[in-house]
C-alpha positions as semicolon CSV with decimal commas, in nm:
position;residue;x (nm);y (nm);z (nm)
1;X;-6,120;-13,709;8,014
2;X;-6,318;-13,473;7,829
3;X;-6,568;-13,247;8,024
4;X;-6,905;-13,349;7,899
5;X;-6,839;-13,688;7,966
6;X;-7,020;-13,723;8,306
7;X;-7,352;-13,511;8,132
8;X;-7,341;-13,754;7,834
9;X;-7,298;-14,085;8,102
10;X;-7,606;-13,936;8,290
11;X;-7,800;-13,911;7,940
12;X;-7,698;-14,258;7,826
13;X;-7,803;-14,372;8,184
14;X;-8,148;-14,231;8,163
15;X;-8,210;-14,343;7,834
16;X;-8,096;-14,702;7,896
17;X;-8,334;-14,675;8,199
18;X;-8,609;-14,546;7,957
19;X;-8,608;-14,797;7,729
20;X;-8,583;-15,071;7,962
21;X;-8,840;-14,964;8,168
22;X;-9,054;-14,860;7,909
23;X;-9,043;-15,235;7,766
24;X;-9,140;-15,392;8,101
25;X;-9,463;-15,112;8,081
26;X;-9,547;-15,203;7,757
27;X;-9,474;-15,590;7,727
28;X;-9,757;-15,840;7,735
29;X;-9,866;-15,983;8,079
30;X;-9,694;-16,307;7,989
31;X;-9,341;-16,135;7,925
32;X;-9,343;-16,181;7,515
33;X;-9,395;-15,883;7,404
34;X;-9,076;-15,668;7,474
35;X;-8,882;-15,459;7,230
36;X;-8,559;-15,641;7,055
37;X;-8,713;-15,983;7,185
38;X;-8,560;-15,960;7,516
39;X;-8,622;-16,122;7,802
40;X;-8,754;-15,953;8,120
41;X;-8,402;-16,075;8,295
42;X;-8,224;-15,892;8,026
43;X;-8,454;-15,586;8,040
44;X;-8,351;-15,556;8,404
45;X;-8,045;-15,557;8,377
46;X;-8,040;-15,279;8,087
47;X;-8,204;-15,083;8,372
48;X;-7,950;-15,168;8,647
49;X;-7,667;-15,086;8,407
50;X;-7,814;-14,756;8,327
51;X;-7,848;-14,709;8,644
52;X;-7,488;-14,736;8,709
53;X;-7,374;-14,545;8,437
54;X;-7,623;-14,247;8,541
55;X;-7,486;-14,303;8,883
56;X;-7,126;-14,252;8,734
57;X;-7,173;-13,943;8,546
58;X;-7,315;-13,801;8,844
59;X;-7,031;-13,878;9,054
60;X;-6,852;-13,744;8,781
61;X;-6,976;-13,411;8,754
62;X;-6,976;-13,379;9,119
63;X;-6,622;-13,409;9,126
64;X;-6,559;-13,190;8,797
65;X;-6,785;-12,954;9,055
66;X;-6,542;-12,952;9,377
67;X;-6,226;-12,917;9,163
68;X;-6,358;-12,589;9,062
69;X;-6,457;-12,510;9,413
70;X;-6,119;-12,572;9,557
71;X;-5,977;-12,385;9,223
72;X;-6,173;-12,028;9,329
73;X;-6,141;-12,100;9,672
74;X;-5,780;-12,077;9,626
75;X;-5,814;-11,741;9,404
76;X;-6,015;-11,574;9,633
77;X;-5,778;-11,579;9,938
78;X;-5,509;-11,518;9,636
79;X;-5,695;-11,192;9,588
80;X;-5,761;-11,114;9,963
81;X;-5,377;-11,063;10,058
């Protein structure tokens, strides 16, 4: 796995959540009005999958994160003997 892919997951995420919460904003009161002629089920669950996917690039890169913790961890007390 390449290792941009959690950073690209989070900005798909927060896009998806954009849009999606950007047509409930901007919709008509009576729920016609939102972009791509969804409806305001299908909006909410753009934003929920977003969501997830934001939620899995961050778990992502927090992982990518404590590999390369444990990796100079190790180096250090490498160097220290």
């Amino acid at each position: 796995m390449p290792r941009h892919t959690g950073q690209l997951l989070r900005i798909l995420g927060l896009l998806m959540e954009m849009f999606g919460l950007s047509s409930v904003a901007l919709a008509s009161r009576d729920g016609s009005g939102h972009w791509l002629g969804l409806t305001t089920e299908q909006v909410w669950s753009v934003v929920i999958v977003g969501f997830v996917f934001w939620l899995t690039g961050t778990i992502l890169n927090f992982q990518i994160a404590m590999q390369r913790r444990q990796t100079q961890g190790k180096d250090s007390e490498d160097n220290l003997r």
